[in-house]
C-alpha positions, 0 to 999 in steps of 0.5 A: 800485083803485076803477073811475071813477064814471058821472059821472067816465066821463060827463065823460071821454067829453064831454072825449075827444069835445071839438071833434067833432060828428055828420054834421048838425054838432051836438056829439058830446056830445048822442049820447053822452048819447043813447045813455046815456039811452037804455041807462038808459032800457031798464034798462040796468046801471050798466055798460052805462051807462058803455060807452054813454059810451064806445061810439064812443070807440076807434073815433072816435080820441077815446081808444086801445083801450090807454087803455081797457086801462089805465082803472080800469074793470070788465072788462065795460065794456071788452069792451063797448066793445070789441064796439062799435068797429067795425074799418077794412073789417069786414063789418056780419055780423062786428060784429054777431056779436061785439055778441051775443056780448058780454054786454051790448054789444046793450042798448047798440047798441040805443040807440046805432041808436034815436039814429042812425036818430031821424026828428028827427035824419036830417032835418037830412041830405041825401035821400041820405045819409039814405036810405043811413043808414036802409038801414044801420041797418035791415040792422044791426037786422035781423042784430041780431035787433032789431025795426024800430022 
């Protein structure tokens, strides 16, 4: 059975996310294409590429982890995408050891925190929670093994 193409996971994703938006209110769409053009942009394999699309699809109820059982796609999308859901009251130290443990998944979660942690972006949020965000992603970098940007 053939695997979905970029393009077809690409329009999946936006669809799966259609109505969502970030915490500044923008479409969900505009990070998932982020963080697609971000793995692509460190050299990121087609793979990769797609479980960026993917990355925040279980764990944002957008689509179920059966859905993504079932969809034609390669074995390491999957996993990766697994790694990158994270679990109701999982310990930051739990979801980062299965990200290095995946092959792949880090190359994508570096990405997905470059987006997160953009200047441009956590502007449009209040002092607050920007100042608990940046701290968050700065903790996830670090047990990443990711340097501070």
């Amino acid at each position: 059975m053939p695997h979905l193409t970029l393009a077809q996971v690409e329009s999946l994703a936006v669809a799966a996310h259609e109505g969502q938006t970030d915490k500044a209110g923008r479409p969900y769409a505009e990070h998932l294409r982020a963080v697609a053009d971000g793995v692509r942009a460190r050299g990121g394999s087609e793979e990769q590429i797609a479980a960026a699309w993917l990355h925040d699809a279980v764990e944002d109820d957008a689509l179920s982890a059966d859905w993504l059982e079932r969809a034609e796609l390669p074995r390491a999308v999957k996993d990766m995408v697994l790694a990158l859901t994270r679990h109701p009251g999982e310990a930051p130290e739990a979801y980062t050891r299965r990200i290095l443990a995946t092959p792949g998944a880090l190359l994508v979660k570096e990405a997905d925190l470059a987006h997160n942690a953009d200047p441009t972006r956590l502007a449009a949020l209040d002092a607050p929670t920007r100042a608990r965000l940046t701290a968050k992603y700065a903790h996830v970098r670090a047990l990443l093994g990711l340097p501070t940007p």
